[in-house]
matplotlib code that plots the C-alpha trace (Angstrom):
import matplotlib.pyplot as plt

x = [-1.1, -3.4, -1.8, -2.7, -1.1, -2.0, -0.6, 0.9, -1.1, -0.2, 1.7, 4.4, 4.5, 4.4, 5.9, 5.3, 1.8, 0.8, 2.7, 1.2, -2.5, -1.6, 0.7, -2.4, -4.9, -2.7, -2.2, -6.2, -6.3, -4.4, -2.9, 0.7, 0.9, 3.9, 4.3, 7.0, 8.1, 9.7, 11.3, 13.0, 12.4, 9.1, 8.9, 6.6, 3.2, 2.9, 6.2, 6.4, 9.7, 10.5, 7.3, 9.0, 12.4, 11.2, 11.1, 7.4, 7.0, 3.7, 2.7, 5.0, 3.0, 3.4, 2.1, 0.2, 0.7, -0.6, 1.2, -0.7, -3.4, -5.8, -8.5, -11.3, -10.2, -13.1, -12.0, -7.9, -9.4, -11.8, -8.9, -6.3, -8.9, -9.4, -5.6, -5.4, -8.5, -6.2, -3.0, -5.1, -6.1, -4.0, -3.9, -4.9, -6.4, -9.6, -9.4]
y = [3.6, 0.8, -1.8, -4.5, -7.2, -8.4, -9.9, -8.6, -10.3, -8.7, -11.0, -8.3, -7.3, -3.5, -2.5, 0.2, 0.5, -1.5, 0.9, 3.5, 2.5, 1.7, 4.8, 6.6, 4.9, 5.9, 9.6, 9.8, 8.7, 11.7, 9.7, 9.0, 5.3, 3.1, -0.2, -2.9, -6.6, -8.9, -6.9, -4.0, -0.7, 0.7, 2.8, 5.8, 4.3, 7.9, 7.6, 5.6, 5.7, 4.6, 1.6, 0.3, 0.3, -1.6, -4.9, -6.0, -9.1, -11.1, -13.1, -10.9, -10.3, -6.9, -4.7, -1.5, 1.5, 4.6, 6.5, 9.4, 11.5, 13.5, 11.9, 9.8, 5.9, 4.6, 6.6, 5.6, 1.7, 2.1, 3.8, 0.9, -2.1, -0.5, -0.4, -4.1, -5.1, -3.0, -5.2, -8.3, -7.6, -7.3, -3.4, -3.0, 0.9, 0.6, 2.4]
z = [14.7, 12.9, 10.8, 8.6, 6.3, 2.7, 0.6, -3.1, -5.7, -9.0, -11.0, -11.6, -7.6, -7.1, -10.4, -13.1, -13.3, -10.9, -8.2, -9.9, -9.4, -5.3, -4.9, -6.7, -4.0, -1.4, -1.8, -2.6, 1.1, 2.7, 5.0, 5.6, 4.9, 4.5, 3.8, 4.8, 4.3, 6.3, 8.9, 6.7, 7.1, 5.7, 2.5, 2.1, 0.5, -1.3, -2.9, -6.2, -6.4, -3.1, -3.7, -6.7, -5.3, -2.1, -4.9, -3.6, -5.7, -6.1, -3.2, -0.6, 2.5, 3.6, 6.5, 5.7, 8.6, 9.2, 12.0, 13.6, 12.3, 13.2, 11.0, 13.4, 13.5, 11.4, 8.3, 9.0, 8.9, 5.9, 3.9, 5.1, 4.6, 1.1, 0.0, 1.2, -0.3, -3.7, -2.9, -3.0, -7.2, -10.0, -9.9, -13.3, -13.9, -15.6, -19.4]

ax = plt.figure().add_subplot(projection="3d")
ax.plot(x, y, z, "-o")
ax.set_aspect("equal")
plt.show()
């Protein structure tokens, strides 16, 4: 399993659109990645239902995981590194 944190830096946390631009990331990856805050249970990163309902607010530090998979560790990290790099913009899908 590989992990990382970052931290939520849309001004409106993981809401609406911005959910819908990292839920979108996510499921682009393949990968089944979830993310969790400050202890709780993780929610399913592909979900945006379960994303939004999480509350992720702006500035909450979260972990990013992907649990096994047969895709080779340098593409699990790339994807992961990418989706952080996401969470660290305002998540704004380009027109």
């Amino acid at each position: 399993m590989y992990t990382r944190k970052a931290t939520i830096a849309a001004s409106v946390g993981l809401h609406s659109r911005p959910a819908a631009v990292f839920v979108r990331a996510v499921n682009q990856t393949g990968l089944p990645i979830t993310l969790a805050k400050d202890g709780l249970p993780p929610v399913d990163g592909r979900s945006l239902l379960e994303v939004m309902a999480a509350d992720f607010l702006c500035g909450t530090e979260v972990e990013i995981a992907v649990g096994p998979t047969p895709v080779d560790d340098h593409t699990v990290r790339a994807a992961v590194d990418h989706l952080a790099e996401l969470l660290r913009t305002e998540l704004i899908s380009p027109s």
